[in-house]
N, C-alpha and C positions, 0 to 999 in steps of 0.2 A: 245207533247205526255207525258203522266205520265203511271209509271209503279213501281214496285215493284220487287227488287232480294231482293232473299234470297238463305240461305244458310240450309233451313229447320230451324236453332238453332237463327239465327236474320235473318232479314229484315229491309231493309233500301228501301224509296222511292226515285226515277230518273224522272228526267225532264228531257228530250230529246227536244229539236227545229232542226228537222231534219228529212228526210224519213228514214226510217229504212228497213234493207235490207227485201230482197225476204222471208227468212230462221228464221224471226226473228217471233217466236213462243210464247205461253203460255207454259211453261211448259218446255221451251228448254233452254238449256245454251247461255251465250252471254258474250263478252268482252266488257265493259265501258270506256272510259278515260275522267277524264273529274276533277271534285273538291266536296268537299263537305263544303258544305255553313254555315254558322253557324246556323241556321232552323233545323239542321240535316238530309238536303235533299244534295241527289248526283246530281248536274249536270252537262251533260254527256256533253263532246263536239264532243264525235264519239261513237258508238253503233257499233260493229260486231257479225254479229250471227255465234256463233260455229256450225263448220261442226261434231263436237263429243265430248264427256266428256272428250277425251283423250288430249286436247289440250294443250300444255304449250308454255310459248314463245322461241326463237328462243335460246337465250341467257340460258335458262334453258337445251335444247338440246344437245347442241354442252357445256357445264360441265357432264353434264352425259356421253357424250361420250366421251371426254377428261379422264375423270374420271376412264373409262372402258378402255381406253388405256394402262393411267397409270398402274392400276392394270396387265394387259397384259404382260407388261413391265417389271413390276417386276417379276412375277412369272420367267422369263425367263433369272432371273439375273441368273451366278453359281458363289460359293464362292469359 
């Protein structure tokens, strides 16, 4: 499968060898993992298609809400 992400401001093309989920759209967001080649093509060795725009990974999550602790944490110091 060849395909095309972009970010609206560049695009870069994906070679995918693999079925691609149910969800995986024109037009719709998607996570890749994979390399890019010296061609300047990405190939993907997994494709997931985003359930939404909102997605970040897991490890991005749980700093922001450590993050939001902390701040919690302090507001509740007294001097």
């Amino acid at each position: 499968m060849r395909f095309t992400v972009t970010d609206t401001a560049q695009s870069i093309p994906v070679v995918y060898k693999g079925i691609l989920p149910d969800l995986f759209k024109e037009g719709k967001g998607c996570v890749a993992q994979g390399h890019v080649g010296t061609d300047g093509v990405f190939y993907a060795d997994q494709v997931l298609a985003k359930h939404d725009e909102n997605y970040m990974p897991p490890q991005a999550g749980q700093a922001i809400d450590n993050a939001k602790h902390d701040r919690e944490a302090a507001k509740s110091v007294v001097y």
